[in-house]
N, CA and C of each residue as an Amber inpcrd file, in Angstrom:
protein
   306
  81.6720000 112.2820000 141.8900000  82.6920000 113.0020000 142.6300000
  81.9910000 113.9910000 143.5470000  82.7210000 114.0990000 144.6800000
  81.7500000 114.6880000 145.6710000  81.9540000 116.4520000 145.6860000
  81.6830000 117.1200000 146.1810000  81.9740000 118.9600000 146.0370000
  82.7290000 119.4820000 146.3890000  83.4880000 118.4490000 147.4670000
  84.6110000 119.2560000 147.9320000  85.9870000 118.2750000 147.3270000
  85.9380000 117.4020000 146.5990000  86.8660000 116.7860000 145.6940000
  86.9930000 117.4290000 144.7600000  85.5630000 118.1510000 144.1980000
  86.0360000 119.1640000 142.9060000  86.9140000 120.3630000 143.4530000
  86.2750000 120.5360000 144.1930000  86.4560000 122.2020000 145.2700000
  87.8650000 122.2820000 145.2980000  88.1330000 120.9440000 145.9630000
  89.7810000 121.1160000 146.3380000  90.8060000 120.6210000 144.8940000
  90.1750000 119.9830000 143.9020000  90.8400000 119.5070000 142.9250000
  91.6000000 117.9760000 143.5250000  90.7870000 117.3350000 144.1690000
  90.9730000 115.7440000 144.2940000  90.3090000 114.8180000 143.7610000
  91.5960000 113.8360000 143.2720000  90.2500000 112.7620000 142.0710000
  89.9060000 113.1520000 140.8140000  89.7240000 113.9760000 140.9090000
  89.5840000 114.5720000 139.2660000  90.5730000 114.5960000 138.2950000
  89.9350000 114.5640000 137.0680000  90.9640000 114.0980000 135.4950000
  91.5740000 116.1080000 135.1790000  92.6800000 115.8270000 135.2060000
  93.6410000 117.1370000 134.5840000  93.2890000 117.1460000 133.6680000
  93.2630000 118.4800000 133.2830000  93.0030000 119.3580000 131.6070000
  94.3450000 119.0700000 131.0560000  94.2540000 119.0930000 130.1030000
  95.7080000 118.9580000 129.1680000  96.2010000 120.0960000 129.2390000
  97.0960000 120.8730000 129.4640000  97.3970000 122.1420000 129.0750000
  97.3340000 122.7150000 127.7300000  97.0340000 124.0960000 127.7640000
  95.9190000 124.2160000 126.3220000  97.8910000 125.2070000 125.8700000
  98.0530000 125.1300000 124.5500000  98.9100000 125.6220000 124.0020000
  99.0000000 126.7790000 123.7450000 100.3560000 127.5590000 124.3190000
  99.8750000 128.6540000 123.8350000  99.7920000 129.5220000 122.2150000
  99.4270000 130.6680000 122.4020000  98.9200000 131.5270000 121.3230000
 100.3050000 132.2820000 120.3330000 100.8440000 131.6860000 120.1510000
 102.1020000 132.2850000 119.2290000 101.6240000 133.5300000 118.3140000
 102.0640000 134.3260000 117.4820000 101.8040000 135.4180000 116.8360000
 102.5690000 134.7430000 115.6770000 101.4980000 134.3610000 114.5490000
 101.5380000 134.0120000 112.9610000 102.8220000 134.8590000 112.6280000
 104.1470000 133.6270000 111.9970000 105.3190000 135.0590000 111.1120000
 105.1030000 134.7220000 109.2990000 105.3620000 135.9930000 108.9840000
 105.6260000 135.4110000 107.6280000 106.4880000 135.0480000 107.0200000
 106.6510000 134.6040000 105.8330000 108.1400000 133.9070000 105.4700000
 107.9910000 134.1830000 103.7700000 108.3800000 134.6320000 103.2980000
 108.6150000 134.3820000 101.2690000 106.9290000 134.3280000 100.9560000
 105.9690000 134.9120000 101.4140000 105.2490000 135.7290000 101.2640000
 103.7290000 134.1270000 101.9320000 104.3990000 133.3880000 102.6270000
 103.3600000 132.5750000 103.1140000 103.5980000 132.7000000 104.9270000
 102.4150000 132.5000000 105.6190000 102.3980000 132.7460000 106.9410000
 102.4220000 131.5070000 107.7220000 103.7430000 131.1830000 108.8420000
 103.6660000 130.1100000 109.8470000 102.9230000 130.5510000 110.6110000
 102.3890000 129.7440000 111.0740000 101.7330000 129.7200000 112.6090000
 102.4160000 128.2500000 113.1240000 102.7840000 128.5700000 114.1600000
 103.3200000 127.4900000 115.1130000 102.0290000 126.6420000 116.5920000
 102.3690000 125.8010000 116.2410000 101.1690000 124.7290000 117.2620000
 102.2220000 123.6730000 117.6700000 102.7300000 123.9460000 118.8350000
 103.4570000 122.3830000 119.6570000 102.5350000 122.0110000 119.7040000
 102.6850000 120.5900000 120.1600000 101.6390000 119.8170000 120.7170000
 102.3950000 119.0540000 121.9050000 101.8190000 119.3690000 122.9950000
 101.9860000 118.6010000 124.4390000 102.2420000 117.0980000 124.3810000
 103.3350000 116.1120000 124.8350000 103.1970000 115.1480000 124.6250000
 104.4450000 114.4710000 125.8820000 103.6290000 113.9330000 127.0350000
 104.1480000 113.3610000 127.6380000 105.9520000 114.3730000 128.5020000
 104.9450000 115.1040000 128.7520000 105.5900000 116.2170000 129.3460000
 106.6820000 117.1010000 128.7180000 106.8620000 117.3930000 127.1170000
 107.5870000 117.6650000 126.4420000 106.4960000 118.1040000 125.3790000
 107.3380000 119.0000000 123.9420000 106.6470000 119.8920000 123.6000000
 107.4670000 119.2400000 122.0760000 106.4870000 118.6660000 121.4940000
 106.4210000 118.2230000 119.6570000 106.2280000 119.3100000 118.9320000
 107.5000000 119.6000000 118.1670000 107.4730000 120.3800000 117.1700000
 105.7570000 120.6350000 116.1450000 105.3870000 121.3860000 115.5560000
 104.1240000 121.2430000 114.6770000 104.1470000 122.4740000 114.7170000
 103.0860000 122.7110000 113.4190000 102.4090000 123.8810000 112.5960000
 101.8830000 124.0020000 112.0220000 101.5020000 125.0590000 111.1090000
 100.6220000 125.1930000 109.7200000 101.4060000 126.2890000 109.1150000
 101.4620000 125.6460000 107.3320000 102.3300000 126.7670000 106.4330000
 100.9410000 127.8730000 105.6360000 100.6220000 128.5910000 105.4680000
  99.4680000 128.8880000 104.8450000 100.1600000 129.8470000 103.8910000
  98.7560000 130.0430000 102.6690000  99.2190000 130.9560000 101.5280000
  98.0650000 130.9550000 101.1880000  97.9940000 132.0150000 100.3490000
  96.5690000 132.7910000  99.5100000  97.0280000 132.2880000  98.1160000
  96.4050000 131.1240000  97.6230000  96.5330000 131.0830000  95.8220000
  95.1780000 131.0280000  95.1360000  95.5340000 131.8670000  94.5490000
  94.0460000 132.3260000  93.0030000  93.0230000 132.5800000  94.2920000
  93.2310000 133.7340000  95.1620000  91.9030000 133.9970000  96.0010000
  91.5200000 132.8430000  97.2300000  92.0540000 131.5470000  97.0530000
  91.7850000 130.9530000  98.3590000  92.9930000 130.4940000  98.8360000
  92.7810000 130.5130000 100.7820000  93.5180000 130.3150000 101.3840000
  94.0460000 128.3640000 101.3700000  95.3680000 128.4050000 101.6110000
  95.6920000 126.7540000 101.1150000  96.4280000 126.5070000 102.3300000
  96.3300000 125.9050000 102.8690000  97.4790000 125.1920000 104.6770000
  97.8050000 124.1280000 104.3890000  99.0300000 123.5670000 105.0560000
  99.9760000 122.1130000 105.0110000 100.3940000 122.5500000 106.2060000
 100.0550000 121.7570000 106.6000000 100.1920000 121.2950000 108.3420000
 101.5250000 120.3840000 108.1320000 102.4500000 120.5380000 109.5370000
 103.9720000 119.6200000 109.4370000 104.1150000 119.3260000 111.3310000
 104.1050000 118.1950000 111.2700000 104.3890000 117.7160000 112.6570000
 106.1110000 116.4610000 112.5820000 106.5110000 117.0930000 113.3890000
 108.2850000 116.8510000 113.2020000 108.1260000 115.7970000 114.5350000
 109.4430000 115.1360000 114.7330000 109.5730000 114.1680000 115.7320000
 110.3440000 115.1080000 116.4720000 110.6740000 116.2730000 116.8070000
 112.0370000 116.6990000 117.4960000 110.8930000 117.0480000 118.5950000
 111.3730000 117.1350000 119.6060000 110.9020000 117.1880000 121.0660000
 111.2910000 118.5490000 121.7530000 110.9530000 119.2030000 122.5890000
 111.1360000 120.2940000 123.2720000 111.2020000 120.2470000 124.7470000
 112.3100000 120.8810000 125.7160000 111.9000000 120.9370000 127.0270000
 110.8400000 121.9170000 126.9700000 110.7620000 122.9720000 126.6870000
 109.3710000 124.1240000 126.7850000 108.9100000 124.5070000 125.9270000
 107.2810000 125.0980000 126.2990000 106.7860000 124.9060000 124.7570000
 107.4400000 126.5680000 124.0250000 107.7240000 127.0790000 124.7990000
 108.5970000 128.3550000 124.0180000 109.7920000 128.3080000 123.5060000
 110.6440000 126.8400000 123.3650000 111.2510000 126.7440000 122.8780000
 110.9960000 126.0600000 121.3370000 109.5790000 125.2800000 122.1730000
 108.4690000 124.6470000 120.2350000 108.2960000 125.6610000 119.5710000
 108.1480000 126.3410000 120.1440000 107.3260000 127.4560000 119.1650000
 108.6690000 128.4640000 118.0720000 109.7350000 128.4190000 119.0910000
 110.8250000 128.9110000 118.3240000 111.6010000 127.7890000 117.0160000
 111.7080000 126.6100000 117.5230000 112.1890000 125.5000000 116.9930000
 110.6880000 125.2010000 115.2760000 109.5360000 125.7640000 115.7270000
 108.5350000 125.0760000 114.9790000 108.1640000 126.0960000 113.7020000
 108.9560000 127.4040000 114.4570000 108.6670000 128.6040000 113.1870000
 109.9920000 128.5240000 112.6530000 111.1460000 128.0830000 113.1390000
 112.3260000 127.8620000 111.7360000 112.3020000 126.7200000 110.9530000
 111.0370000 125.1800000 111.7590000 111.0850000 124.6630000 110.3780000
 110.1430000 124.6240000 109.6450000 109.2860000 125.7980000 109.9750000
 108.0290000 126.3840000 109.1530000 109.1650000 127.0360000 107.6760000
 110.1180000 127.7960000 108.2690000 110.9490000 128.5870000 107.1670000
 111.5250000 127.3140000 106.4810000 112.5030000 126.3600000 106.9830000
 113.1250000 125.8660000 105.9700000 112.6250000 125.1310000 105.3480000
 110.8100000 124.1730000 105.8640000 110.1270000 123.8480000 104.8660000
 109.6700000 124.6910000 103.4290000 109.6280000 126.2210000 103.2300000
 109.0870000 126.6690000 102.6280000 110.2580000 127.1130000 101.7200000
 111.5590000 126.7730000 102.1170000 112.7050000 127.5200000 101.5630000
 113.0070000 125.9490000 100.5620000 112.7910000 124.8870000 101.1500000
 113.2080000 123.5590000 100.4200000 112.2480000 122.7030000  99.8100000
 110.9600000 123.3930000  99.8710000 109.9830000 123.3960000  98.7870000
 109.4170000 124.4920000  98.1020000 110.0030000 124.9710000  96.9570000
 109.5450000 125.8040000  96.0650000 108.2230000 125.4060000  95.5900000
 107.7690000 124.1810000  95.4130000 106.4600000 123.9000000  94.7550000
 105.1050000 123.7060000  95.5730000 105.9100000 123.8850000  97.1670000
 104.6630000 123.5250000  98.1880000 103.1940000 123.8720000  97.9700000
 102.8960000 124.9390000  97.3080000 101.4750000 125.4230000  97.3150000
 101.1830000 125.6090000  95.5110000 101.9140000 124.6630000  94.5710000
 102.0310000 124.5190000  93.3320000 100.4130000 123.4520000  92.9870000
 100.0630000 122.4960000  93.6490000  98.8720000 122.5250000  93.0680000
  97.6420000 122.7550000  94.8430000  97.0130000 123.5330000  94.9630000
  96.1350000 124.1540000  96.2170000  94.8570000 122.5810000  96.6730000
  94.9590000 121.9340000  95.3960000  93.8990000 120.8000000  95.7800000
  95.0170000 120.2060000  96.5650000  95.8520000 119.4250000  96.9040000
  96.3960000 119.0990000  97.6930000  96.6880000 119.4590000  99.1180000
  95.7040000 118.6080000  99.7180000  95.6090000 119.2870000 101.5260000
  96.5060000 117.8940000 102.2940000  97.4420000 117.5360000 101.8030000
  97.9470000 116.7340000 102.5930000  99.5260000 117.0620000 103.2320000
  99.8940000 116.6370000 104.4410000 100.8740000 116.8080000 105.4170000
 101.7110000 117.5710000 104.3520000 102.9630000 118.1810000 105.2490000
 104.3120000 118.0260000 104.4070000 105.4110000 117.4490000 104.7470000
């Protein structure tokens, strides 16, 4: 690619847009963090549930099919089903070896 194709931004491969930085909430004493993920010009629900058991930290990551026009609306949509995952699993962080989805 030549210098003024970069220069001007012609020809060249687009960055994905990088997601933004939400502020971690807590919920019944475990912390969401919300992560859309960009997908075909729309914004996929996702996150991470985290909790401190017996001294180490434990995460379950949840990626939903519901779709978003903006990602500030993911991020709102992705921290209430950070809550009602944690409200409709009482046992979520019941055994900590378990690092799989929820």
């Amino acid at each position: 690619m030549s210098f003024f194709s970069k220069l001007f931004g012609l020809g060249g491969e687009k960055a994905a847009p990088k997601p933004m930085a939400a502020a971690p909430i807590e919920h019944q004493g475990c912390e969401i963090i919300a992560q859309p993920m960009s997908e075909g010009g729309q914004w996929r629900v996702a996150g991470v549930i985290a909790k401190t058991v017996d001294g180490q930290r434990v995460e379950r990551q949840f990626i939903r099919a519901d779709l978003c026009m903006t990602e500030e609306e993911a991020v709102e949509v992705s921290q209430r089903k950070g809550r009602q995952i944690i409200e409709q699993n009482p046992r979520l962080f019941s055994d900590p070896s378990d690092t799989g989805p929820v």
